[in-house]
C-alpha positions as CSV (number, residue, x, y, z in Angstrom):
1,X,139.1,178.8,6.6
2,X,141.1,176.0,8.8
3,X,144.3,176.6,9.3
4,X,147.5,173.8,9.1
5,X,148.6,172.5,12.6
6,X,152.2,172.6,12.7
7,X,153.9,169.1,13.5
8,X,155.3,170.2,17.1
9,X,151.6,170.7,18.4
10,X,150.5,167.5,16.6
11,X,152.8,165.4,18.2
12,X,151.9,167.3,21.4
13,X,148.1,166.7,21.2
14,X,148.1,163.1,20.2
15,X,150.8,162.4,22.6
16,X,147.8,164.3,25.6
17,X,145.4,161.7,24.1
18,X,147.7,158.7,24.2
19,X,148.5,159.7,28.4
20,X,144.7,160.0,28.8
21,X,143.8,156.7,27.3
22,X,146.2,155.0,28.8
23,X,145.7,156.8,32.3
24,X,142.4,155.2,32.6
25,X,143.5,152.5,35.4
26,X,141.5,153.6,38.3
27,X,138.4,152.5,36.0
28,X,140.5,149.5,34.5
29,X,141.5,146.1,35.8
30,X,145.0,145.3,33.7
31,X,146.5,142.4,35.9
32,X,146.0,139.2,38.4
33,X,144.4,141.4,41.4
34,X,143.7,144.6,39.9
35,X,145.0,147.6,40.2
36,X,146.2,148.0,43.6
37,X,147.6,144.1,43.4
38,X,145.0,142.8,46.5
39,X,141.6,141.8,44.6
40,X,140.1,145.1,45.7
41,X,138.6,147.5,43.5
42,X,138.6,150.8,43.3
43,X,136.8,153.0,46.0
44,X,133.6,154.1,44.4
45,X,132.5,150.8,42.5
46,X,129.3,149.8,43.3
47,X,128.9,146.3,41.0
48,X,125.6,144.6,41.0
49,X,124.8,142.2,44.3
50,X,122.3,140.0,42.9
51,X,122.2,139.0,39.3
52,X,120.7,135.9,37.3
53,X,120.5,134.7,33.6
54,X,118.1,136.9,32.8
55,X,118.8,139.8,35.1
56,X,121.7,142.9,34.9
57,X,123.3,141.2,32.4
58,X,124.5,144.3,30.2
59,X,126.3,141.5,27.5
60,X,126.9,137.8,27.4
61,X,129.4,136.9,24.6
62,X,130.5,133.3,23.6
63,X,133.8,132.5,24.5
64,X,136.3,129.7,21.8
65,X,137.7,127.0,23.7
66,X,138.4,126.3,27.5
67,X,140.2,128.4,30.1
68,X,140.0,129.1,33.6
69,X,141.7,132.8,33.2
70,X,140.3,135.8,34.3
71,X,139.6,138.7,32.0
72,X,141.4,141.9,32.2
73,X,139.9,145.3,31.6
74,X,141.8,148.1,29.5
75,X,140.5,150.9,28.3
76,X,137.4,150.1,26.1
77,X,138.3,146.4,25.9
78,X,137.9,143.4,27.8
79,X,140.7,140.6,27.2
80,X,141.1,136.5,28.0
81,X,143.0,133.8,27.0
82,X,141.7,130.7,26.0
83,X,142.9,127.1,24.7
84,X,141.2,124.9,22.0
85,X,141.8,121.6,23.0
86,X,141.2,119.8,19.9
87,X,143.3,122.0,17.7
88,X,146.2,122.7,20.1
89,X,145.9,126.7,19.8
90,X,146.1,129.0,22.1
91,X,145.0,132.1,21.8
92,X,144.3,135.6,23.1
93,X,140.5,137.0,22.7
94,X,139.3,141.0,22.6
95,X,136.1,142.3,23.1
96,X,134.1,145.8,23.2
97,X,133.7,146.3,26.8
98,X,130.1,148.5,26.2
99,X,128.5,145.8,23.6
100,X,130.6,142.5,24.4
101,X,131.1,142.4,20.2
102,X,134.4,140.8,19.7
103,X,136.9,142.7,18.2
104,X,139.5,140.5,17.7
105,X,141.3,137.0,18.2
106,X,144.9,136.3,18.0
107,X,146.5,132.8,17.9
108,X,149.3,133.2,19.5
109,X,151.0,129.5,19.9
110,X,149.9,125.7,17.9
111,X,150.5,122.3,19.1
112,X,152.4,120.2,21.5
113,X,149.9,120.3,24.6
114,X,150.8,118.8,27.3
115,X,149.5,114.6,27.3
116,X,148.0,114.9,30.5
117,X,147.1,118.0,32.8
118,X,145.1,118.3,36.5
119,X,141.6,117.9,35.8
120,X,141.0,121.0,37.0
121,X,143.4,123.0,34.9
122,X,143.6,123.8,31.5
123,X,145.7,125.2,29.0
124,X,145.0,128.8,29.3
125,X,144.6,129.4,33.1
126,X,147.6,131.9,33.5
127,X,145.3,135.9,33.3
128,X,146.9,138.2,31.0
129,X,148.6,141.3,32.3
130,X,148.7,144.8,30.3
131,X,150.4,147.9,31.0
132,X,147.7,149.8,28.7
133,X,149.4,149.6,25.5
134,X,150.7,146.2,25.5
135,X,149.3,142.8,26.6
136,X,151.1,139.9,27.8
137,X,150.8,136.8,27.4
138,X,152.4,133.8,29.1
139,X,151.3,129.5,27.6
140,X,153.2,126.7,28.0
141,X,154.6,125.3,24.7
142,X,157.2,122.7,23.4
143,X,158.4,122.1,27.4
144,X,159.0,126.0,27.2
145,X,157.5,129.0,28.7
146,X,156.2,131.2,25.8
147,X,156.1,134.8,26.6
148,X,154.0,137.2,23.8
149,X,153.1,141.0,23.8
150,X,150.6,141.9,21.6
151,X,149.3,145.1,21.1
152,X,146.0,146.1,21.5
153,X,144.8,145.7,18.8
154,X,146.1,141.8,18.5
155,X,148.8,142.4,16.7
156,X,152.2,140.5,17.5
157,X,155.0,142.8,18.8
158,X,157.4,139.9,19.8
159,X,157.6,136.6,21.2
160,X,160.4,134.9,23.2
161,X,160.8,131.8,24.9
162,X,161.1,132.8,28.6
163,X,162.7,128.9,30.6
164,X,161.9,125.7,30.8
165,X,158.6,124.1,31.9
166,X,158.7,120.1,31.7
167,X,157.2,118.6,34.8
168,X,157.4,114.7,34.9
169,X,156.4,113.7,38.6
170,X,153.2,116.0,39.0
171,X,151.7,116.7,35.4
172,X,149.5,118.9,36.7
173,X,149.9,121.9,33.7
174,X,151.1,125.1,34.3
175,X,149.2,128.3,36.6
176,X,151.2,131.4,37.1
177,X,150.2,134.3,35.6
178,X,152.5,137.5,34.3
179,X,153.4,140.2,36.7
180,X,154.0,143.7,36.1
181,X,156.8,146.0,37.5
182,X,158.5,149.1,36.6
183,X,158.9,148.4,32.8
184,X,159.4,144.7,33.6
185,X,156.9,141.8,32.5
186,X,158.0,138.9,35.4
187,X,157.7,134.9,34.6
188,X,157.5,132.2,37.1
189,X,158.6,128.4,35.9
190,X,159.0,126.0,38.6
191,X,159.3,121.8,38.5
192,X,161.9,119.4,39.0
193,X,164.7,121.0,37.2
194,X,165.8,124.6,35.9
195,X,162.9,126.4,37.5
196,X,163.1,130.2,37.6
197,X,161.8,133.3,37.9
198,X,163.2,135.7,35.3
199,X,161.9,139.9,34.1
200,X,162.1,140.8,30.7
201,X,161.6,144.1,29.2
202,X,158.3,145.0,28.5
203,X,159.2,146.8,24.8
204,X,161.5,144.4,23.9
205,X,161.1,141.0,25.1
206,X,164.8,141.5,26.7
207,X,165.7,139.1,29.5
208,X,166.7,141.9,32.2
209,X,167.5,139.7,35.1
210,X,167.0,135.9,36.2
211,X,166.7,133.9,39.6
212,X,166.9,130.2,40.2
213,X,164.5,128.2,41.8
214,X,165.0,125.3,43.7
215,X,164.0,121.9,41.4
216,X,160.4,121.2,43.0
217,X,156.9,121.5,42.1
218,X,155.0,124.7,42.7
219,X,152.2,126.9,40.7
220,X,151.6,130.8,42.8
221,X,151.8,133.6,41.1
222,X,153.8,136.0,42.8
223,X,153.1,139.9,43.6
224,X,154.9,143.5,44.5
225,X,154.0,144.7,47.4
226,X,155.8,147.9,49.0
227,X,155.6,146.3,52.9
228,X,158.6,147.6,55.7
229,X,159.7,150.4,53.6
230,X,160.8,148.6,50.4
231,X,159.0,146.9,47.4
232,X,158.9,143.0,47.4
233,X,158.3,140.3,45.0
234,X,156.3,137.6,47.0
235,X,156.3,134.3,46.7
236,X,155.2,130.9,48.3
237,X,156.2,127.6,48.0
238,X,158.8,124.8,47.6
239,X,158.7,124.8,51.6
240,X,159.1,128.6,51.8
241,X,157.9,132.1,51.9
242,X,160.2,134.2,50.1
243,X,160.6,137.8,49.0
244,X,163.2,139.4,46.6
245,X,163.7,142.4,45.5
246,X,161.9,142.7,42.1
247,X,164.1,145.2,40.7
248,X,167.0,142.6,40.2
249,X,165.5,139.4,41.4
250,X,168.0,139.0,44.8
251,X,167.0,137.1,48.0
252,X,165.7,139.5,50.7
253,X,164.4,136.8,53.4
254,X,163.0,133.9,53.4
255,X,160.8,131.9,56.2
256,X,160.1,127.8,56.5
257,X,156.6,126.9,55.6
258,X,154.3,123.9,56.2
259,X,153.9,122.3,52.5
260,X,156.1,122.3,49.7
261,X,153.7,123.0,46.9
262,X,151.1,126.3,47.1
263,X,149.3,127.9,44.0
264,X,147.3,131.2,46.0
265,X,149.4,134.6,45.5
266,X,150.1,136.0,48.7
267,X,148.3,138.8,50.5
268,X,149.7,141.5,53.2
269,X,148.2,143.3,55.6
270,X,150.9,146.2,57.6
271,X,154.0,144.2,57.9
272,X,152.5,140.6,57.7
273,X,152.5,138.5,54.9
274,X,150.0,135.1,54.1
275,X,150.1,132.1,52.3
276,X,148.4,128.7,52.6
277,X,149.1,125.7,51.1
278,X,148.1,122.0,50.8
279,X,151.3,119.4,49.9
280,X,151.8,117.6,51.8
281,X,150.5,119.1,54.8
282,X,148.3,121.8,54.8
283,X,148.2,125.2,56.6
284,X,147.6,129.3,56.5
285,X,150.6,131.0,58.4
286,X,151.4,134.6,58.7
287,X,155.2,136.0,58.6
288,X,157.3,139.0,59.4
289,X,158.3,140.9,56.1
290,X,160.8,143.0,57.9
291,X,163.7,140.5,57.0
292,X,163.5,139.0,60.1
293,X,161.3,135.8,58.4
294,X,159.0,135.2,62.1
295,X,156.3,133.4,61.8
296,X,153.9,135.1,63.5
297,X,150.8,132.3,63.6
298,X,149.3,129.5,62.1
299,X,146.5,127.4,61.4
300,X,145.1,124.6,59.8
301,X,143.0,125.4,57.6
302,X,143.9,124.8,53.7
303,X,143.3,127.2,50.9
304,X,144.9,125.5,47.7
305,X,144.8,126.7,44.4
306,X,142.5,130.0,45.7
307,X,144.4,133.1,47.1
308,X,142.7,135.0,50.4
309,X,142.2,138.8,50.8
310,X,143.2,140.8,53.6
311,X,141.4,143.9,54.1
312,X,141.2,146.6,57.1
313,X,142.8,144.2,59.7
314,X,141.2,141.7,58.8
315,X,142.0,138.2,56.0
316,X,139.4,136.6,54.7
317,X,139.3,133.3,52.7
318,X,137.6,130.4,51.6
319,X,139.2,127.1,52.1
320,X,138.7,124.0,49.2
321,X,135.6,122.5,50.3
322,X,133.6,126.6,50.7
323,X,133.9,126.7,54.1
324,X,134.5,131.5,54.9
325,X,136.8,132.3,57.4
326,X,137.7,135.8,58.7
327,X,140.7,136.3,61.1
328,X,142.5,139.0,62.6
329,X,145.4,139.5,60.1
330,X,147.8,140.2,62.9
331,X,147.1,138.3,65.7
332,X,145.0,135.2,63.5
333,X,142.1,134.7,66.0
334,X,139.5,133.2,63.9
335,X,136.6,135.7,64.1
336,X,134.0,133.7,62.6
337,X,133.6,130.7,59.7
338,X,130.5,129.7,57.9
339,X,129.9,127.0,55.2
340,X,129.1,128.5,51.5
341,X,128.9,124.8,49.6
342,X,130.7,123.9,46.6
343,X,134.5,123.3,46.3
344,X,136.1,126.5,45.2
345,X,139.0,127.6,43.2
346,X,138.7,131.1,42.5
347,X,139.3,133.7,44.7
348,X,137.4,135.9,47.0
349,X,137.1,139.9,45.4
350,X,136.2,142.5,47.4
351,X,134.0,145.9,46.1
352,X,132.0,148.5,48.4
353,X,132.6,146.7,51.2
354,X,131.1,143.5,49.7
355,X,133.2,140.3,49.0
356,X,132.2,137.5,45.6
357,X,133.3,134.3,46.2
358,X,132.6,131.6,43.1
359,X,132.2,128.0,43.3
360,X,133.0,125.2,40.8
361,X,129.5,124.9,40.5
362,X,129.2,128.1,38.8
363,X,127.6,130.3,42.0
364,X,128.7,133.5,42.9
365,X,128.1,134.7,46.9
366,X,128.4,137.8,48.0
367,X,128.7,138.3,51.5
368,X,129.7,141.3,53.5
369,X,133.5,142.0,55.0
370,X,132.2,142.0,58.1
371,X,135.0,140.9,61.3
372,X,132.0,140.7,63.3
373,X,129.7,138.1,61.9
374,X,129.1,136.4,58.6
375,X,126.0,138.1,56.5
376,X,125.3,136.8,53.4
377,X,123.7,138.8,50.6
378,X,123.1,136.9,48.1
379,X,123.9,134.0,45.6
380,X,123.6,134.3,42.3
381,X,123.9,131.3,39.7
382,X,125.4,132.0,36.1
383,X,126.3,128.2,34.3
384,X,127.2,125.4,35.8
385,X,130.8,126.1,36.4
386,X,132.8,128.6,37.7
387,X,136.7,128.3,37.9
388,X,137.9,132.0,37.1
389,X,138.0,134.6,39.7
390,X,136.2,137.8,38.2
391,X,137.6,141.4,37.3
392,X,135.3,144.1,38.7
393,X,135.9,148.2,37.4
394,X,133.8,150.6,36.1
395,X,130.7,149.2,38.5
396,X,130.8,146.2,36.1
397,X,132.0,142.6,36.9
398,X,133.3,140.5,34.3
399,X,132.7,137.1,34.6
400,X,133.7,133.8,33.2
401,X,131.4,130.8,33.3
402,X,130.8,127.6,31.3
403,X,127.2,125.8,31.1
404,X,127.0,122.1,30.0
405,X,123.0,122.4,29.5
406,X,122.9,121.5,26.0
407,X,124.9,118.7,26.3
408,X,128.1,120.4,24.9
409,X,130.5,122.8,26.8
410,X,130.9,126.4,25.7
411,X,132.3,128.7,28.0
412,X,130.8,132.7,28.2
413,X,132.3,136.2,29.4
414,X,129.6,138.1,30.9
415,X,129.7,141.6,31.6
416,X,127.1,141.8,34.8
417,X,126.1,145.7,35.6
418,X,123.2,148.0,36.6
């Protein structure tokens, strides 16, 4: 005979299987740059090297409409936004992460795309960010930034309009994705006028605090990064690098930079920050975060819309025209460079020691982090076009590709494993 289970230890045991299922992060990749905010997995994966078509793909789903987005991994789902063009819809996509099935596909915002976009943006490149049980969303809509959470199971929990976004000198579209902190969901608008970064609250869509930005052009994402004791937001651009404090969106320091416009998210290494940009001049610099704002070095060498990786000493990047660099993070001697091919605009990942680096072209290196000497392993060819940088957990890389083969676009999310 079973006996009841009183309410208390009810509530108790569902509450143990809600924290486990939403514990899962070291195997899940919820936000731009994964878990630990620098494009590195986990310690432990051990994705696939070399791959084809026909080779360790465990599932290859479809994918609605256009977006150069990354997927997100939460849980037992993988997530991307997408765009359809001809219908003016943007929408938010779920899929089993073990079979690729899709589970679900919420529209979250109709009509009013922009006239004119860069060629090489769409309308659905911001990545969604989830804390586990919510997903955020951020689209450009009706010269506004729309901010949606959905739950995961697509349903809408609310939907606010976050600022302003109506660019009229460079109608280029809109790039930054959402960022995470402490309860916070954190939106970046900036063009000519009323650009901002503002955090809302993540249950309720609350505006908690809000920053002005100064009235030029600029598409980075920022990132939190605990660097010289303290956590800061990071952000490059409009002829700076800045950091505030992310907790209440104040000024901490701020150092001159090269170019006004950047759209890479910045990368750290001890007490150094890096950025590159490309408008009007172009340029890779490394700064002080103790306050003090010194630029420490510079170079030349122009990484645009891709962001770089900085890992044991050492940052790595790949400039617009495929060209690998590695330099000393702190002192920025160039240790070695070697041509890959392809113009680029996603961004390098790094996993067991091994870094991907996609092309336009839809070709995936992978090459060892190495200071030493460039060693290529391998390069592996899904499509015939590769804009999104991928999301690797779980010993899995989730990609996003388009192939024009038949004549017609259609984009795909693969899910590439042993």
């Amino acid at each position: 005979m079973s006996l009841p289970i009183p309410r208390y230890w009810f509530n108790c045991i569902l509450m143990l299987c809600l924290i486990t299922n939403f514990a899962a992060a070291e195997d899940d990749w919820r936000v731009w740059r994964g878990p630990n905010a620098n494009n590195i997995a986990a310690d432990g994966e051990t994705p696939p090297v070399k791959w084809s078509e026909s080779q360790k793909i465990r599932w290859k789903a479809p994918l609605s409409g256009r977006g150069h987005s990354s997927p997100i991994v939460v849980n037992d789902r993988v997530l991307i936004s997408t765009a359809d063009e001809q219908k003016q819809i943007q929408s938010v996509i779920c899929f089993d992460r073990a079979t690729g099935q899709q589970l679900w596909k919420t529209d979250v915002s109709q009509g009013d795309f922009a006239p004119k976009i860069h060629q090489k943006n769409t309308h659905a490149s911001p990545t969604l960010a989830s804390n586990g049980e919510t997903i955020f969303a951020v689209f450009p809509q009706f010269d506004q930034i729309q901010l949606t959470a959905l739950d995961l199971n697509g349903k809408q929990r609310w939907q606010i309009k976050a600022g302003g976004y109506l660019p009229l000198a460079y109608q280029f579209g809109y790039a930054p994705s959402p960022l995470l902190f402490e309860g916070n969901v954190i939106v970046t608008s900036e063009y000519e006028k009323n650009g901002f970064i503002a955090a809302f609250d993540q249950q309720t869509g609350r505006e908690v605090w809000r920053t002005k930005r100064p009235e030029k052009m600029n598409f980075s994402t920022p990132i939190v990064a605990r660097i010289a004791g303290r956590d800061q937001l990071l952000l490059s651009g409009n002829a700076k690098v800045a950091s505030f404090d992310p907790k209440t969106g104040r000024d901490l320091w701020s150092a001159p930079a090269m170019w006004i416009v950047s759209c890479g998210t910045m990368v750290w290494d001890k007490d150094l920050v890096f950025t590159s940009g490309g408008f009007p001049l172009k340029g890779t610099m490394a700064v002080k975060a103790d306050g003090s704002g010194k630029v420490v070095w510079t170079n030349r060498v122009k990484c645009y819309e891709q962001s770089m990786l900085a890992f044991q000493g050492f940052l790595y990047a790949v400039d617009d025209n495929g060209i690998a660099y590695c330099w000393n993070a702190q002192t920025g001697k160039e240790q070695w460079k070697s041509r890959l091919g392809g113009k680029v605009s996603s961004s390098p990942i790094l996993a067991n020691g091994n870094i991907y680096l996609t092309n336009e072209q839809g070709k995936t290196f992978v090459f060892k982090a190495n200071p030493e000497k460039f060693e290529l392993l391998a390069e592996n060819q899904l499509g015939d076009e590769g804009f999104a940088t991928p999301a690797i957990c779980g010993d899995q890389i989730f990609h996003r590709a388009a192939n024009r083969a038949s004549g017609k676009r259609q984009e795909f999310l693969y899910c590439i494993g042993e």
